[in-house]
Steps between C-alpha positions, in 0.01 A plus 500: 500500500560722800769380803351399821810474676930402537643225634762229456343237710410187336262448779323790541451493100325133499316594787344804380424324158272265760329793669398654190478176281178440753397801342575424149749776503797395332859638523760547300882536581740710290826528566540140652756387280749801528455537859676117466758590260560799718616265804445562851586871522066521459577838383180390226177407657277288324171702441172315498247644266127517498232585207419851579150387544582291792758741653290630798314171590882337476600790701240473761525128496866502590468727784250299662680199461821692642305639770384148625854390532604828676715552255689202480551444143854567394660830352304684224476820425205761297594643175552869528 
């Protein structure tokens, strides 16, 4: 598994899992349930995974999808 990208936005989260669920790329989150526990200080982002095999198509796909919405989708950030 290899992280796509950071975020604590429900939204942005379900509607990525739609752009790349079209492309039978799955996601998974880690770190959903402590980023809850932790409480609203979002001081830890939820990090939505990728099989490595699908990281630069995910990657790519994303972008696009970003790109058509001029950037419109909610806070997220790239893992370092």
């Amino acid at each position: 598994m290899i992280e796509l990208l950071r975020t604590n936005d429900p939204v942005l989260i379900s509607w990525l899992s739609a752009v790349l669920g079209e492309a039978e790329i799955e996601i998974i989150v880690f770190d959903a349930h402590t980023s809850i526990l932790e409480g609203s200080a979002n001081a830890i982002r939820r990090r939505v995974m990728v099989i490595d095999d699908d990281f630069d198509e995910a990657k790519r796909l994303f972008e696009e999808a970003v790109a058509e919405l001029d950037g419109n989708v909610g806070a997220y950030e790239f893992p370092e």
